[in-house]
C-alpha positions as CSV (number, residue, x, y, z in Angstrom):
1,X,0.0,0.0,0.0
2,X,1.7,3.1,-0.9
3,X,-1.1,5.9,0.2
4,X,0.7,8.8,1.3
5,X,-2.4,10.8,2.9
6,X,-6.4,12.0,2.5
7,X,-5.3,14.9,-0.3
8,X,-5.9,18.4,1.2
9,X,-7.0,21.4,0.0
10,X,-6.4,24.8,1.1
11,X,-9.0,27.8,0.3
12,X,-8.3,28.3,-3.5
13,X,-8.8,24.6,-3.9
14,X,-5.2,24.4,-4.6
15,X,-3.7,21.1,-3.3
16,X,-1.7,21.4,0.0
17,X,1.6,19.6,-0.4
18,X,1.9,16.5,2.1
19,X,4.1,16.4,4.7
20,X,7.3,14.7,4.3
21,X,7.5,12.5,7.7
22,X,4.1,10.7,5.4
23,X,5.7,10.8,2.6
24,X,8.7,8.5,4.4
25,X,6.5,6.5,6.5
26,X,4.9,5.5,2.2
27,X,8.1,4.8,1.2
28,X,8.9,3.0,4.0
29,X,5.5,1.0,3.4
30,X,6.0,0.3,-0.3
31,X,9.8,-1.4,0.4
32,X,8.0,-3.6,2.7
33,X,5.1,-4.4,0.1
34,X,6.1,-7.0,-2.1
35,X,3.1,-6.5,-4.4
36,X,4.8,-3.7,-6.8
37,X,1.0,-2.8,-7.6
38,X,0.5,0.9,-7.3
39,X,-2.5,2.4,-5.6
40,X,-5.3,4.4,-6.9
41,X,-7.4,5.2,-3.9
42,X,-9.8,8.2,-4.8
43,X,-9.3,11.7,-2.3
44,X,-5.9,10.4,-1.3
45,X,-2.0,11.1,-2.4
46,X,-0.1,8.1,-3.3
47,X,4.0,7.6,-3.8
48,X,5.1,4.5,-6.1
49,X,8.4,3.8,-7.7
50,X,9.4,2.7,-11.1
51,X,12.3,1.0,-11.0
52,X,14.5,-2.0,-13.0
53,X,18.1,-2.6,-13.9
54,X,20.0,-3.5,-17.2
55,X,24.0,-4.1,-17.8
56,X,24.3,-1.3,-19.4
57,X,22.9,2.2,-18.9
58,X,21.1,2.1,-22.0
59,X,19.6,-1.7,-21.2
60,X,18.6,-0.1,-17.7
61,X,16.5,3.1,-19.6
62,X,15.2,1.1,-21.9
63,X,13.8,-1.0,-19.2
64,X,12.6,1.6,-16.9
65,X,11.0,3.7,-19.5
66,X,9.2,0.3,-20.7
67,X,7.6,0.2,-17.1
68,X,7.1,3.7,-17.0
69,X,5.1,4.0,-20.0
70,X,3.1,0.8,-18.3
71,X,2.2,2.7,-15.1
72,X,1.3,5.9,-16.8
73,X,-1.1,4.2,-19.5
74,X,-2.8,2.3,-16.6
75,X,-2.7,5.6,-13.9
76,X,-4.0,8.1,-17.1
77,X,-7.0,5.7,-17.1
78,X,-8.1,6.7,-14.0
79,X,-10.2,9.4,-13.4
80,X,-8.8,12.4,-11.1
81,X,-5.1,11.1,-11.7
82,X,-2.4,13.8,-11.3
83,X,1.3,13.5,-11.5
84,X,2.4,15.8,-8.7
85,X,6.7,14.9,-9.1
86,X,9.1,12.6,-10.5
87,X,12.3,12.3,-9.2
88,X,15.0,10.1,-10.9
89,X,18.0,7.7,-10.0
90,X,20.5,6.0,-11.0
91,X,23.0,3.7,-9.2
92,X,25.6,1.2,-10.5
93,X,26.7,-1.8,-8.6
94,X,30.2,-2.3,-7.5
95,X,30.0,-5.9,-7.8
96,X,28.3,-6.7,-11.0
97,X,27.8,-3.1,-12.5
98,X,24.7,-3.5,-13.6
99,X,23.1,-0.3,-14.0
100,X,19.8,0.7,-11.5
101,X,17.5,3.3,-13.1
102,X,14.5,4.1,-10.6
103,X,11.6,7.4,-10.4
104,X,9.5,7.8,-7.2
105,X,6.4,9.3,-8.7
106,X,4.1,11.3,-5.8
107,X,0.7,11.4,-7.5
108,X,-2.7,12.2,-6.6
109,X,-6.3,10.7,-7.4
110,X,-8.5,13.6,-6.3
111,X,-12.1,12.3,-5.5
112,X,-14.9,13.6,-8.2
113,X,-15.7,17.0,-6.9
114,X,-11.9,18.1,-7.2
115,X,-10.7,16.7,-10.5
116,X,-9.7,18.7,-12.8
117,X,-7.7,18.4,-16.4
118,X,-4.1,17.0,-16.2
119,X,-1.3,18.6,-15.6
120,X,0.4,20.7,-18.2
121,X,3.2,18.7,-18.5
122,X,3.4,15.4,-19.7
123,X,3.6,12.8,-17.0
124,X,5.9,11.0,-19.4
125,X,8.1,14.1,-19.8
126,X,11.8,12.7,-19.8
127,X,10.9,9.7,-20.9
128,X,11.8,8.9,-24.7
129,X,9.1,6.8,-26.6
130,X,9.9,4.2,-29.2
C-alpha cells in the first residue's frame, strides 16, 4: 500500500503539499510491500516507484521507461489522476555493475468534486518513446 495521505486542499482549492515524515513513512510501506502494484485510492495522495536494472545504462532506460510508459497508460486511465513529481536515480553496482535506473512518482487521485484536467506537463516528460 503506498497511500501517502487523505489529499488536502487549502482555500483556493489548490492542493496542500503532504508532509514529508508521510511521505517516508509510504516509502517505507512500499519497500515492505512485495506486491509492486500501485495504488489508486480516490481523495488520497499516493508515492510508487518505477524501477528496474540493465548491464548497461542504456539496457537499464530502456527498461525503466518500458515500465514507465506501463504505469502511466494504466494511472492516465483513471479518473482524477495527477502527477504531482518525478524524481530520478540511478545507481551502478560495484559488484556486477549493472546499471539501476529508478523514479519515485508522488501522485494524486483527487475524488470527483476536485478533479480537474491533467497537468500541463506530460507525465511521461523525460521519458523517450519508441
Amino acid at each position: 500500500m503506498a497511500v501517502v495521505s487523505t489529499s488536502t486542499y487549502d482555500s483556493r482549492g489548490k492542493l496542500v503539499p503532504s508532509d514529508a515524515l508521510d511521505i517516508s513513512r509510504a516509502r517505507i510501506r512500499l519497500d515492505l510491500d512485495t506486491g509492486e502494484k500501485p495504488t489508486f485510492d480516490r481523495g488520497h495522495t499516493h508515492v510508487f516507484v518505477v524501477s528496474d536494472m540493465g548491464i548497461t545504462a542504456e539496457q537499464a532506460r530502456e527498461r525503466v521507461n518500458a515500465r514507465l510508459r506501463r504505469f502511466f497508460d494504466r494511472a492516465e486511465a483513471v479518473y482524477g489522476f495527477r502527477k504531482i513529481t518525478m524524481k530520478k536515480s540511478q545507481s551502478r553496482n560495484r559488484l556486477n555493475l549493472n546499471t539501476t535506473i529508478s523514479y519515485e512518482i508522488l501522485y494524486v487521485v483527487e475524488a470527483d468534486g476536485r478533479s480537474r484536467s491533467r497537468s500541463p506537463e506530460s507525465p511521461n516528460a523525460g521519458c523517450r518513446r519508441g
